[in-house]
C-alpha positions as CSV (number, residue, x, y, z in Angstrom):
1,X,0.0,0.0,0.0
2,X,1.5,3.7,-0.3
3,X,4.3,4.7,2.3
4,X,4.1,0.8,3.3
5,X,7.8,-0.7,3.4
6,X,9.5,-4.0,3.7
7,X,13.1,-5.6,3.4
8,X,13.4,-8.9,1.3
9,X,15.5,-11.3,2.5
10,X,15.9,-15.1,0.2
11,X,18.7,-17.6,0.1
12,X,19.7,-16.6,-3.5
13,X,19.4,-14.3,-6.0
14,X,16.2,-13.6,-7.9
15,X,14.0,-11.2,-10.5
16,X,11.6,-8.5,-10.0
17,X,9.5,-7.2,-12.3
18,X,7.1,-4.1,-11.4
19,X,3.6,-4.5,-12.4
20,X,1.7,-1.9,-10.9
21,X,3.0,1.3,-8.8
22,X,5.9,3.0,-8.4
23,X,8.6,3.0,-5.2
24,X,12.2,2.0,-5.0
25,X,14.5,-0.6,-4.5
26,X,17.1,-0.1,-2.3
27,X,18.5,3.7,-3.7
28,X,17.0,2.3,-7.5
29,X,13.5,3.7,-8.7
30,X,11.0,1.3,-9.7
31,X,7.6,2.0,-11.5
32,X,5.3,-0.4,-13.4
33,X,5.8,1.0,-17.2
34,X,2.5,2.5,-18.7
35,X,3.6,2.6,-22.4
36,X,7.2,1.9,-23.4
37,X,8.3,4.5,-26.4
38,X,11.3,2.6,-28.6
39,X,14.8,3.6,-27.2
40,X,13.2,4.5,-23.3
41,X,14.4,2.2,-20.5
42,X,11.9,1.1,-18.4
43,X,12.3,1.2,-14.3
44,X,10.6,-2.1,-13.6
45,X,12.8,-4.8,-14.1
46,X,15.5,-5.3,-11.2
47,X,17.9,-8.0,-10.5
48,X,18.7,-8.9,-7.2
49,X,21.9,-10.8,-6.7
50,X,23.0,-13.3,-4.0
51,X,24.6,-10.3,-1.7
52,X,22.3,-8.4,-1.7
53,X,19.2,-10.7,-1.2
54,X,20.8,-12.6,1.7
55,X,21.6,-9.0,3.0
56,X,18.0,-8.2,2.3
57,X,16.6,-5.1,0.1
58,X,14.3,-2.3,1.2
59,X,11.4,-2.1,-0.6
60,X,9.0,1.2,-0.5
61,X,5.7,2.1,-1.9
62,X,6.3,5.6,-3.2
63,X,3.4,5.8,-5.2
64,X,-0.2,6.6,-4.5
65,X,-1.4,2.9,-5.7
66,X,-0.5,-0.7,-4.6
67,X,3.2,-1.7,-5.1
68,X,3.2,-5.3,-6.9
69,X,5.7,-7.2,-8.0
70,X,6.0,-10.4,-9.9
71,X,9.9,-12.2,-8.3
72,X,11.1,-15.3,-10.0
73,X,13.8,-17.3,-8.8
74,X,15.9,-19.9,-9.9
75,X,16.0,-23.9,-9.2
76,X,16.9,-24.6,-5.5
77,X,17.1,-21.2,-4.0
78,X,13.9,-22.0,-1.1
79,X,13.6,-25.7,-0.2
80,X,10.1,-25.8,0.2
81,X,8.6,-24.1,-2.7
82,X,5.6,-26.0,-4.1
83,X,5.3,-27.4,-7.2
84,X,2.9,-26.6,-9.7
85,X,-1.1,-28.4,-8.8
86,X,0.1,-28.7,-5.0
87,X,-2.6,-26.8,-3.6
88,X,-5.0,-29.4,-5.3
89,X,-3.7,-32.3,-3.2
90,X,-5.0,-32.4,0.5
């Protein structure tokens, strides 16, 4: 939500992309792109490396709208991560 903040903290590196808002990562400034005109760099792709996520990274909503973001992560970085159709078996 706006003014909320949060520090990130994984076993390994990982991906961010911004998909709605605006804020910053860390001292970088992150904003969910609206429409990209060819030769602009968008703000809302990050990559957060081993260091830094074990450290853990500040994340604030700058913005007057919800911050989201979509993280990927590679094979083997959290131990438990379900698999894809887990939360159908109970």
């Amino acid at each position: 939500m706006p003014g909320a903040k949060c520090v990130l903290k994984d076993p390994g590196a990982s991906g961010w992309i911004t998909v709605q808002g605006a804020g910053r990562m860390g001292k970088l400034a992150i904003q969910a792109p609206v429409m990209i005109h060819f030769g602009e760099e968008p703000w809302d792709e990050m990559f957060i490396t081993h260091d830094a996520a074990t450290a853990g990274v500040e994340i604030e909503n700058t913005g007057g709208e919800p911050l989201v973001g979509l993280r990927y992560f590679g094979p083997a970085v959290h131990k438990n991560m379900p698999e894809i159709g887990d939360h159908r078996k109970k």
